[in-house]
C-alpha positions in Angstrom: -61.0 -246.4 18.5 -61.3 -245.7 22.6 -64.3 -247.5 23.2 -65.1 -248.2 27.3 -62.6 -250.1 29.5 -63.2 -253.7 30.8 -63.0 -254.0 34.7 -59.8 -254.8 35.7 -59.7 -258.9 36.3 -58.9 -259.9 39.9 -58.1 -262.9 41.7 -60.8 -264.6 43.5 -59.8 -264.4 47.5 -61.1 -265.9 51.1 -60.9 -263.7 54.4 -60.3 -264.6 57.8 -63.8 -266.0 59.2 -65.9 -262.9 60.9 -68.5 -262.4 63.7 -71.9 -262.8 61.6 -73.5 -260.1 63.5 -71.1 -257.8 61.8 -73.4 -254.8 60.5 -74.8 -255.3 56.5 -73.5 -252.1 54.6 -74.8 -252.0 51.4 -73.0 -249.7 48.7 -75.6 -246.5 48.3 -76.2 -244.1 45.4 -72.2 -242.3 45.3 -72.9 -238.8 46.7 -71.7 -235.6 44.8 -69.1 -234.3 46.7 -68.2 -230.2 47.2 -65.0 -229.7 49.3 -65.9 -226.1 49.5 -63.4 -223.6 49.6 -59.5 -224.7 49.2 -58.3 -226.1 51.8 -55.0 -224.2 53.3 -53.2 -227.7 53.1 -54.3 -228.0 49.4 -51.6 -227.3 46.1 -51.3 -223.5 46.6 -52.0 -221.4 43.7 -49.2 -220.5 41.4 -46.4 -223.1 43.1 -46.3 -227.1 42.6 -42.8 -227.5 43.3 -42.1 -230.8 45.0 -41.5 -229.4 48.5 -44.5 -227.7 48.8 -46.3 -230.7 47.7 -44.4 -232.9 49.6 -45.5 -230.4 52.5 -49.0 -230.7 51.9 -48.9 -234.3 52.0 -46.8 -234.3 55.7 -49.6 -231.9 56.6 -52.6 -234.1 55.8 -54.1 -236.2 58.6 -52.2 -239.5 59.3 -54.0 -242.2 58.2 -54.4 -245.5 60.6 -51.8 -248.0 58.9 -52.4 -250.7 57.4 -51.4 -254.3 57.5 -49.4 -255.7 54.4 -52.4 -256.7 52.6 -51.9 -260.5 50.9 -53.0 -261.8 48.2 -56.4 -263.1 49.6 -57.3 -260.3 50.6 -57.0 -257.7 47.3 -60.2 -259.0 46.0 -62.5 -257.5 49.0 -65.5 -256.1 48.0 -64.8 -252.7 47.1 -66.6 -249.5 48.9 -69.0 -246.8 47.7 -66.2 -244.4 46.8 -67.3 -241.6 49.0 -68.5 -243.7 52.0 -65.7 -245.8 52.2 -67.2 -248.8 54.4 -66.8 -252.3 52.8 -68.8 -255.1 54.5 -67.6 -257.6 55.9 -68.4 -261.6 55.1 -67.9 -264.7 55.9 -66.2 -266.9 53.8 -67.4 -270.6 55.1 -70.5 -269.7 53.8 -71.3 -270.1 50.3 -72.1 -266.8 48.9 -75.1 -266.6 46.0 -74.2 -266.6 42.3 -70.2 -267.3 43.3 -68.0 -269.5 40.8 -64.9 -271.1 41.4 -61.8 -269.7 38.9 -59.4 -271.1 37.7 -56.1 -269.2 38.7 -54.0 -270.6 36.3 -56.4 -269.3 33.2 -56.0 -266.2 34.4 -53.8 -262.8 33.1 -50.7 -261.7 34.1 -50.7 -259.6 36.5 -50.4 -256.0 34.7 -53.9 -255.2 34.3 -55.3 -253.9 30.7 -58.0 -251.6 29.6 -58.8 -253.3 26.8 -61.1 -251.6 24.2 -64.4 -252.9 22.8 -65.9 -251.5 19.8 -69.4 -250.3 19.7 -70.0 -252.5 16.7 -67.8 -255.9 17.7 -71.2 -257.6 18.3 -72.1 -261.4 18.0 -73.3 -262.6 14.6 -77.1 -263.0 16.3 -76.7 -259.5 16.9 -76.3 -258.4 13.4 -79.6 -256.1 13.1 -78.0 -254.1 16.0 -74.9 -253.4 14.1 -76.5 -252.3 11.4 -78.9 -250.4 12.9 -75.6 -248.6 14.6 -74.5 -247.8 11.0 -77.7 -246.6 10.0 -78.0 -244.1 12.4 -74.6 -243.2 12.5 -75.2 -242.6 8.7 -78.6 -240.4 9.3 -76.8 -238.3 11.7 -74.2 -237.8 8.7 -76.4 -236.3 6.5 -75.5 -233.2 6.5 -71.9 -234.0 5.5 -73.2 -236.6 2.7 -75.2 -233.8 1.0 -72.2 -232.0 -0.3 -70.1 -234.9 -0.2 -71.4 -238.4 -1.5 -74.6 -236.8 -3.2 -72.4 -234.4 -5.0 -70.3 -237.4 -6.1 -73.4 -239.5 -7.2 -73.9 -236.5 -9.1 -70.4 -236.1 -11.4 -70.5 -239.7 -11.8 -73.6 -240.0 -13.0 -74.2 -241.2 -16.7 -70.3 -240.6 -17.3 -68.8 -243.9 -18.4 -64.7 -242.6 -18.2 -62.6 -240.8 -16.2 -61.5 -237.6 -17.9 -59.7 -234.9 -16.8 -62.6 -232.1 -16.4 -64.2 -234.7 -13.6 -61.0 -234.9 -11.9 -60.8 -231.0 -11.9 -64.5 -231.1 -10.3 -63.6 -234.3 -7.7 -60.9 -231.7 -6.7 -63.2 -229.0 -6.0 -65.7 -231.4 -4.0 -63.3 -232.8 -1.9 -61.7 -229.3 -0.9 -65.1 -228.5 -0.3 -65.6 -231.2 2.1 -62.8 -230.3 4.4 -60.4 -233.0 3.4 -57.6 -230.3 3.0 -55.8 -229.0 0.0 -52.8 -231.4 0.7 -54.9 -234.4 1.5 -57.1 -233.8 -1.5 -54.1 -233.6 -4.0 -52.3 -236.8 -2.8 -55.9 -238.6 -2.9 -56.2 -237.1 -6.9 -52.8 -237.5 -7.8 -53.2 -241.3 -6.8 -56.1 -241.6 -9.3 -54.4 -240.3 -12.2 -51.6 -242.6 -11.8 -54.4 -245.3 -11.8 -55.8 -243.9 -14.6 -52.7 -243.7 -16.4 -51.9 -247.4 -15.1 -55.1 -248.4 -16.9 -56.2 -249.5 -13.7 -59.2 -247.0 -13.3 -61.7 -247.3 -15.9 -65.1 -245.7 -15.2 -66.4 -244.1 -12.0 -67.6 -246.3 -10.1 -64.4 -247.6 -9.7 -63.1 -244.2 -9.2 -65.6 -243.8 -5.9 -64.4 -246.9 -4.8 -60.7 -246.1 -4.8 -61.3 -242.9 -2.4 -63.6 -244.9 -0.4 -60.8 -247.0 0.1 -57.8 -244.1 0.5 -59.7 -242.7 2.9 -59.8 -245.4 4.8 -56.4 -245.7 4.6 -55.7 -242.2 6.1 -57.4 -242.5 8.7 -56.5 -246.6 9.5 -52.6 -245.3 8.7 -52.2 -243.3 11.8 -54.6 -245.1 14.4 -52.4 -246.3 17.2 -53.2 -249.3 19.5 -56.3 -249.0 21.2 -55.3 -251.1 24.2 -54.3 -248.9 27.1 -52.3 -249.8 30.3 -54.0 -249.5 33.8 -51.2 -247.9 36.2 -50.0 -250.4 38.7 -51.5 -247.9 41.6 -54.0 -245.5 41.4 -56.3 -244.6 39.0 -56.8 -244.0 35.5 -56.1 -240.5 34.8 -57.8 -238.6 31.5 -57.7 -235.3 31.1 -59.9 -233.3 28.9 -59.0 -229.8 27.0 -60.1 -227.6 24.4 -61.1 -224.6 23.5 -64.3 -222.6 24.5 -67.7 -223.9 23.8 -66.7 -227.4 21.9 -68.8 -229.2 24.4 -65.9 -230.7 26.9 -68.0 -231.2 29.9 -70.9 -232.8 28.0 -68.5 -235.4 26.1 -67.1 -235.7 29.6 -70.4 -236.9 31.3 -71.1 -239.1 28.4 -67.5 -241.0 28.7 -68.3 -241.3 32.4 -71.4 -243.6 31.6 -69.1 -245.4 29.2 -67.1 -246.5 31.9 -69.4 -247.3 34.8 -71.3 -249.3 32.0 -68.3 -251.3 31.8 -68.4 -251.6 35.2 -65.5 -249.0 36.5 -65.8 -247.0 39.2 -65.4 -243.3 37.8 -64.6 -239.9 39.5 -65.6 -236.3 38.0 -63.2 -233.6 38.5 -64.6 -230.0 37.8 -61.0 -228.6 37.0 -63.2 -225.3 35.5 -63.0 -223.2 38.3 -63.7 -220.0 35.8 -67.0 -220.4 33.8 -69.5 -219.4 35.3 -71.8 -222.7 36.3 -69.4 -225.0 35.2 -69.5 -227.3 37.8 -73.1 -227.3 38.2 -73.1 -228.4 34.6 -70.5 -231.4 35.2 -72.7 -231.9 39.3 -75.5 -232.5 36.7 -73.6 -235.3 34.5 -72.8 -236.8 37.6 -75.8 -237.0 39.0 -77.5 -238.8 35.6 -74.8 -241.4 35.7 -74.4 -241.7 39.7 -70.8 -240.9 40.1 -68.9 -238.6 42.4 -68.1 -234.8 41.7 -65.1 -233.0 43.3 -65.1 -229.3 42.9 -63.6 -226.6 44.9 -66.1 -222.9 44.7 -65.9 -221.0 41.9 -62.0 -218.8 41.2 -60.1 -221.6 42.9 -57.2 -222.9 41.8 -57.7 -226.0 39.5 -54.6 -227.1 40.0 -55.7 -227.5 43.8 -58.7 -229.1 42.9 -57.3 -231.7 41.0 -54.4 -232.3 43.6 -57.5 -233.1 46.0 -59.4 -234.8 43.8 -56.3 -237.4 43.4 -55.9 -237.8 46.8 -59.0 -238.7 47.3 -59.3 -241.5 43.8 -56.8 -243.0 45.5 -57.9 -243.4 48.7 -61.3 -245.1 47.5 -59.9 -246.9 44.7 -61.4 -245.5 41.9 -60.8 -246.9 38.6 -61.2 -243.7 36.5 -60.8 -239.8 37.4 -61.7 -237.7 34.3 -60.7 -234.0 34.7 -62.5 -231.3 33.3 -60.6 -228.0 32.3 -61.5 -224.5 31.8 -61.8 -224.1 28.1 -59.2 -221.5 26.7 -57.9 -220.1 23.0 -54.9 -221.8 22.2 -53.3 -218.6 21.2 -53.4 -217.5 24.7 -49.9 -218.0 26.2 -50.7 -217.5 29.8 -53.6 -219.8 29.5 -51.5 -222.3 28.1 -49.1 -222.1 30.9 -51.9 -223.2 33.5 -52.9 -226.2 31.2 -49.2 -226.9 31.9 -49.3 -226.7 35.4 -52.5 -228.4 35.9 -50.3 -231.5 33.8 -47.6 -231.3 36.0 -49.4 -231.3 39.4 -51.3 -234.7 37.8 -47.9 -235.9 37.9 -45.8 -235.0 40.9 -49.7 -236.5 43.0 -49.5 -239.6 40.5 -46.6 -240.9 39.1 -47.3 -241.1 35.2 -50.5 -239.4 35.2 -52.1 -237.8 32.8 -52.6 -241.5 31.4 -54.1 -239.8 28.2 -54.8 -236.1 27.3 -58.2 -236.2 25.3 -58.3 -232.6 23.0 -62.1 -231.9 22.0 -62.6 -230.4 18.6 -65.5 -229.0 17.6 -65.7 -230.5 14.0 -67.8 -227.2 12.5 -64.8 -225.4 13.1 -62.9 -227.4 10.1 -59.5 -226.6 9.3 -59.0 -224.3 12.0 -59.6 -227.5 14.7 -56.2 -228.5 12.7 -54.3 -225.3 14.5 -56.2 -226.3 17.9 -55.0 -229.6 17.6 -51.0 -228.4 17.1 -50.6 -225.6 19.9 -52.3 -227.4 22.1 -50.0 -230.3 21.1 -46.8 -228.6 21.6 -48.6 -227.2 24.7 -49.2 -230.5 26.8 -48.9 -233.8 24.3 -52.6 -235.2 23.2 -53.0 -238.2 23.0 -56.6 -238.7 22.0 -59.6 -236.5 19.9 -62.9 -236.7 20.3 -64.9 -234.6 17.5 -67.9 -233.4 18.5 -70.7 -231.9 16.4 -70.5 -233.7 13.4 -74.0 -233.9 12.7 -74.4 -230.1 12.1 -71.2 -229.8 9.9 -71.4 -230.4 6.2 -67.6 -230.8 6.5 -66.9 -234.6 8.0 -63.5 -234.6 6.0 -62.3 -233.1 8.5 -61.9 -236.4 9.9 -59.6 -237.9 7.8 -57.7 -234.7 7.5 -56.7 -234.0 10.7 -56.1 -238.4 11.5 -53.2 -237.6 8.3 -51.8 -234.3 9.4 -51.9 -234.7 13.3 -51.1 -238.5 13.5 -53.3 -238.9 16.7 -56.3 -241.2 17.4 -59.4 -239.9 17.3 -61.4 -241.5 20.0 -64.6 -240.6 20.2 -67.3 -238.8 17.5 -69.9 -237.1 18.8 -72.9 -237.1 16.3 -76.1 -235.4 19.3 -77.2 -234.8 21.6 -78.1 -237.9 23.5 -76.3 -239.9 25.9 -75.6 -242.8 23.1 -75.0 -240.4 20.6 -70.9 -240.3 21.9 -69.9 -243.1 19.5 -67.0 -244.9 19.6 -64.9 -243.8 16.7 -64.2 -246.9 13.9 -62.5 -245.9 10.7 -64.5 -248.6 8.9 -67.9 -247.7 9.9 -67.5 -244.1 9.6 -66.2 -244.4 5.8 -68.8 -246.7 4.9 -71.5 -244.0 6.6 -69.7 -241.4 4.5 -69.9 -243.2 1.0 -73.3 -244.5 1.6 -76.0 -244.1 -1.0 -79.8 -244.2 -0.5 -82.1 -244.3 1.9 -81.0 -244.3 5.4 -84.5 -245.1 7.0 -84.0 -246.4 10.3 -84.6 -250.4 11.4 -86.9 -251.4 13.6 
């Protein structure tokens, strides 16, 4: 589904002619950035109204204005986003590697994050993609021992559909964590096809839930392509419960997007655990973006209301917040997630831009109850479902696509950095169902 965001498209522009003996400031490595304790002029804790933020923002230093900036000039180069120094050219000379563009051929103006799947590679690259498939399908292996095995296994030497195999399809796919609901509609489907004469051996049975499950999971995917807000950055935040890996699937999203070619921001909203925001500090560092973090007990909400402030003064393309993980059958801790939500919004109009809820997939149907409260809670928007290599239960999947109606993102299948795949209903069912050996190309 979500795969990484294409930098927005810009205009080509020319700027007024400069003094060449301007200083040459190159863009260094982005800094991580600790603001230290909260700053008296920051969200206070426990109160977002709109006149207290409005307060803080009178209270901030005044920044130099700004002449109205033209259409020539919103394609400067942009800054390092913590040194905020953008060099200066000279536009009568010709600079290296530039290219005219054509204006016309260009978008409208609303600029897209448009999504690009992991396996929507050229036909000469057709040894990658399956390479992608088999190792998406090794690192299923635990879920295709009591899954597709155990199906290769009833089917095997039986030339008909009775109902005693129908009774034990039942039982497998229970066991596999496709839910007592999703497994009857899935079996009660078959029988009718059966019935129809339309069913006649096995084969053509494994087929026809091959296909169904597809068709769960296809049936409540939403558009993929995602609106970049006419000011400010993109917002995501990320929630979940304790210990499901946030901060790690975090860090690996932030590499998706800088490989893309956005500018990202990390915002260590989990002011509570202890080392926390080392942990994030450390994602950062790997994939050279800036941290914001307050010291540890401070208020996220004021972290994040900083951290804001500052994405949009360097023009950051993407701010990914990380939040303390909590049960979702804690009410107070609920409230905070809320509050955190609403500051995002009163700093930027219509952010949170998307609410990514991380599931640890070994948790199985109980990741279905996360998923709700934390629903009713703030409004997800996105999964990611981590773990699935260590869960012999990757019907979970499908399951929690038919009862929660929400995209699920990302699948997280390791522990390396590439190991965050992009989630696509088609590759991960043909994974499932696979057969054989799933020796690994060269």
């Amino acid at each position: 589904m979500l795969g990484w965001f294409k930098k927005k498209l810009k205009k080509q522009e020319q700027v007024a002619p400069v003094d060449d003996t301007a200083e040459d400031i190159s863009s260094p490595a982005a800094p991580l950035v600790e603001t230290g304790e909260p700053d008296s002029k920051t969200a206070p804790e426990g109160d977002e109204s709109p006149a207290n933020l409005q307060a803080v923002e009178e209270e901030r230093p005044a920044a130099a204005p700004r002449s109205p900036v033209t259409k020539e000039e919103e394609q400067l180069p942009q800054s390092d986003p913590i040194d905020g120094a953008i060099p200066k050219e000279d536009d009568t000379a010709p600079q290296p590697g530039a290219e005219e563009i054509d204006e016309a051929a260009l978008p409208p103006a609303e600029s897209t994050l448009k999504i690009t799947r992991e396996t929507d590679l050229p036909k000469e690259q057709g040894k990658q993609k399956r390479s992608l498939l088999t190792r998406l399908t090794e690192k299923l292996g635990k879920t295709r021992e009591t899954f597709t095995y155990q199906l290769d296994a009833l089917f095997l030497g039986k030339k008909e559909i009775d109902a005693n195999m129908l009774d034990e399809l039942e039982e497998i796919l229970i066991t596999a964590d496709l839910g007592v609901t999703t497994t009857l509609e899935l079996l009660e489907n078959a029988r009718r096809k059966v019935k129809r004469k339309e069913l006649y051996d096995p084969k053509s049975l494994k087929e026809t839930l091959k296909i169904q499950i597809r068709n769960l999971i296809l049936e409540n995917d939403r558009d993929a392509t995602l609106v970049m807000p006419d000011k400010g950055p993109f917002v995501i935040m990320v929630i979940g419960v304790n210990g499901v890996g946030k901060t790690t699937t975090i860090g690996k999203i932030a590499r998706k997007f800088q490989q893309a070619g956005n500018s990202v921001m990390l915002v260590a909203g989990d002011t509570f655990r202890a080392a926390a925001v080392a942990q994030l500090k450390i994602w950062g560092e790997r994939s050279n973006v800036p941290v914001i973090a307050h010291k540890e007990g401070a208020d996220p909400s004021s972290v994040v209301f900083d951290a804001l402030g500052t994405a949009q003064e360097e023009n950051i393309d993407v701010v990914l917040v990380d939040t303390a993980g909590r049960m979702h059958t804690k009410d107070n801790l609920m409230e905070e997630l809320k509050k955190i939500k609403r500051v995002i919004g009163k700093k930027l109009k219509g952010a949170p831009h998307e609410v990514l809820l991380v599931i640890d997939a070994t948790t199985g149907q109980n990741g279905i109850s996360q998923a709700r409260l934390f629903d009713d809670a703030v409004g997800v928007t996105g999964m990611a479902l981590t773990k699935l290599d260590g869960t012999s239960k990757g019907g979970i999947v499908a399951n929690i696509c038919k009862e929660m109606k929400i995209p699920i993102r990302f699948i997280g299948i390791g522990e390396k950095m590439n190991d965050l795949r992009d989630f696509d209903a088609d590759e991960f069912v043909e994974a499932l169902f696979h057969s054989g050996s799933t020796k690994t190309e060269n």
